[in-house]
N, C-alpha and C positions, 0 to 999 in steps of 0.2 A: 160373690162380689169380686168383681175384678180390679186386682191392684195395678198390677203393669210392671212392665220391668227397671230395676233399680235403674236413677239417673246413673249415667256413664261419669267416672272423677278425671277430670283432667292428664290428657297424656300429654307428655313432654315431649317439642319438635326440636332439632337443630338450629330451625332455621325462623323460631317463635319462640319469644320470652313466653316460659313458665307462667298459668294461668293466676289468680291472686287465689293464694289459700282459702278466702271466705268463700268460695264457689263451691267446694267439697265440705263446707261446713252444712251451709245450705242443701246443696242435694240432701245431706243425712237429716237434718231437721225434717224437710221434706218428707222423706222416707219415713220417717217415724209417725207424722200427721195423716198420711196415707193407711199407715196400718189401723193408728188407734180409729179414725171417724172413717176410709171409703174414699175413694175419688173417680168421679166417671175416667175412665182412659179413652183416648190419649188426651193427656190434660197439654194447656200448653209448654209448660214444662219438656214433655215431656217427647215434643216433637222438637223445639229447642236442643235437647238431649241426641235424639237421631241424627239430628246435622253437626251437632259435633263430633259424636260418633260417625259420619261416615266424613265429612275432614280432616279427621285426625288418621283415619286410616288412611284416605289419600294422600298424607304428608308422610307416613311412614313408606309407602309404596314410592312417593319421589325419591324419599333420603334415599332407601336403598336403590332408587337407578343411580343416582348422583354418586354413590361410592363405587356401582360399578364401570357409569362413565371415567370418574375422574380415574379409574385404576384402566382402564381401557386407552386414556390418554395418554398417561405416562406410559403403556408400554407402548403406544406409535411414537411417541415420542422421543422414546430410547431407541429404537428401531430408524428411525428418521434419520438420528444423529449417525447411528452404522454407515445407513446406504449413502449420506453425504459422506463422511470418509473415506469411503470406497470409492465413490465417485470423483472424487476431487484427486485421490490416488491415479484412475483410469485417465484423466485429462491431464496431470499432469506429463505422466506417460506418452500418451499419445502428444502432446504437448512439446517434449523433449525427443521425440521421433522425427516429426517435422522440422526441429529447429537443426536438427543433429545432419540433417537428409542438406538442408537446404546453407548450412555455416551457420546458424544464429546463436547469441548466445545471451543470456539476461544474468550479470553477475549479478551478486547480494553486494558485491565493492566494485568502485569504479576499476575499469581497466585502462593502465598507463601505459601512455605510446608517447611517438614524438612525431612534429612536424615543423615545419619550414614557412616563415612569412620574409616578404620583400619589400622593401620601403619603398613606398611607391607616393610621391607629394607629400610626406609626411602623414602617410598612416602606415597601420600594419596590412598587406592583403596578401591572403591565401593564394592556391590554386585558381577559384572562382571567383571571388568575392573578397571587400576592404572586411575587415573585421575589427569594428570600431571602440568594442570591449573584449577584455579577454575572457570571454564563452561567445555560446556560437549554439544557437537550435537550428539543425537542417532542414532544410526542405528541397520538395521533389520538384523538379521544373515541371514534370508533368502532371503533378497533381497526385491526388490520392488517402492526401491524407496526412498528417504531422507523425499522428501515431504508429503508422507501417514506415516509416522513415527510418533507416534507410531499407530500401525497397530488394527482396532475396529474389523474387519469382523472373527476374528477367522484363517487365513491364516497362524497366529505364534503360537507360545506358546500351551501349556500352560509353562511356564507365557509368557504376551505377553510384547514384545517390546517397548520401550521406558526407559526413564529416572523416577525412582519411588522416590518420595517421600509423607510423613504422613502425615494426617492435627493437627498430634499433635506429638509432639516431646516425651511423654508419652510411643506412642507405640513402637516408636523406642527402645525402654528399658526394655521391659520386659521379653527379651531374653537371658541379659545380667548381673553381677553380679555385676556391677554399681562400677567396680575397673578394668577394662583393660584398656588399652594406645589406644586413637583415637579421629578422632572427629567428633563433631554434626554441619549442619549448616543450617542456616536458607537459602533458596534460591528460585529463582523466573523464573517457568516454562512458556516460552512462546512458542512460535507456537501453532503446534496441541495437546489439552490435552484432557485423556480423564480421567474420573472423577470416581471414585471407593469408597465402602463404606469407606475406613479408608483413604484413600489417592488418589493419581494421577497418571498416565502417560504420561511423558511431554516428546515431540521435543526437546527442550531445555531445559538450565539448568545456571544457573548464581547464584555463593555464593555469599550474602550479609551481613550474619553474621556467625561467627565463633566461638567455641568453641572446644578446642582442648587441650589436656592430656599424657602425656607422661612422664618417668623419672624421674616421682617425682616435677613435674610441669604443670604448667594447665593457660591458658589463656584464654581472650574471646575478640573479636576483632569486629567493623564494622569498619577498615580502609584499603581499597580495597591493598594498598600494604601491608601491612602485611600479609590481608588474602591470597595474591600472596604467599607471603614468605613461606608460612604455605604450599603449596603445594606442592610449589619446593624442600624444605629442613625443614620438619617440626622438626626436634630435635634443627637444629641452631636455628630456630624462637623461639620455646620455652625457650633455653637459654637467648634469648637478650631481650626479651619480657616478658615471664613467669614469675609466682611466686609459691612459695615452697606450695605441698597442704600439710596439715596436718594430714587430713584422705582421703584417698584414695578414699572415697563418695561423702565428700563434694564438691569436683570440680563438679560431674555428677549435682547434685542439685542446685547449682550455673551457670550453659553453660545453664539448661533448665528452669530457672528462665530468664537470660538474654535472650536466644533467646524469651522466649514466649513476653517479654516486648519490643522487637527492635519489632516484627511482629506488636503486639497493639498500638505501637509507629508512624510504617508506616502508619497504618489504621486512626487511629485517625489526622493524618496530614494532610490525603488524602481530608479525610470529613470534615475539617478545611476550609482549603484552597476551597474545592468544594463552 
């Protein structure tokens, strides 16, 4: 008489709740019924049983690909994180090759230069252009792009592209008869600079100190509305603001005394605080 082989008792998956206790009660009842009377095999039972049996093998066969994927994963993925470090190392490098070859330079802080504005109908204008607030984003006459601004490869100029200021307020003056109506200000080039013997060419451009003359009055400012003021209507500012120069020199001598001390002033803070 053929009995068959004992039902299979539930195995435990990861990824499947635990089967219900009464199931392995049953097999064994089962089991016991079989011995004492006979049962034709395969009962159904007992082909029920094979399919879990060979389910439960299949689920043991995934977990274990799953533990060797997931461990497979993380080590590409520790590996990953390597070759981007390296990689980010090799560009920056090359990165700083080019910029070094060509003058560029991308501080983590602004860098402070000076220039020169002319009152011209009651605004401030630069070299090229009125500049109606105090900043200023350059652009290329010839196109190209905001973000290669100002332009190293030769493409513009001569002169090339961007926002120029000196790295001394000195040169800014020796053009000039140190008695016309305008003004000087201290300001801080960010984005793309690139770096030239007397001065810079900056992406950007933001006044931070002021110095400004006109009409028989002369002021000198870091208080960011004022220096607004000074842009928008620089004669009203100097009236509300201003005081009477005496010689028509001394304010020039006085805006480049003060700017060079607000610049030393930043510095000196910076490396405080550092």
């Amino acid at each position: 008489m053929a009995y068959g082989r004992p039902v299979a008792l539930p195995v435990g998956s990861p990824d499947l709740p635990e089967d219900p206790p009464h199931l392995g009660r049953l097999a064994a009842e089962l089991r016991r019924y079989r011995l004492r009377y006979g049962a034709p095999a395969p009962s159904p039972a007992q082909r029920l049983d094979d399919r879990v049996r060979s389910h439960r093998a299949r689920l043991r066969f995934i977990d274990e690909q799953m533990v060797e994927l997931a461990a497979e994963r993380r080590r590409l993925a520790q590996e990953i994180a390597g070759y981007e470090k390296g990689l980010a190392l090799v560009l920056r490098t090359e990165i700083e090759r080019l910029r070094e070859r060509h003058g560029e330079a991308w501080s983590p802080v602004a860098i402070r230069a000076y220039r020169v504005w002319q009152l011209d109908g009651g605004r401030m204008r630069g070299a090229r252009t009125v500049w109606p607030d105090p900043w200023l984003v350059a652009e290329c006459a010839r196109g190209g792009g905001r973000a290669e601004v100002p332009h190293s490869d030769g493409r513009c100029g001569p002169p090339g592209c961007g926002i120029y200021a000196a790295k001394h307020p000195e040169l800014l003056l020796k053009g000039f008869a140190m008695a016309w109506d305008g003004a000087m200000g201290l300001v801080e080039l960010t984005g793309k600079v690139v770096e030239h013997t007397d001065g810079y060419r900056g992406q950007r451009a933001g006044v931070v100190a002021l110095g400004l003359v006109g009409g028989g009055r002369w002021l000198t400012t870091d208080d960011p509305a004022v220096i607004a003021a000074a842009f928008h209507d620089p004669a009203q500012t100097l009236v509300r603001w201003g005081q009477h120069d005496r010689s028509p020199r001394a304010p020039w001598a006085r805006i480049t005394e003060y700017l060079i001390e607000r610049e030393a002033s930043t510095w000196t803070s910076e490396s405080s605080s550092g």
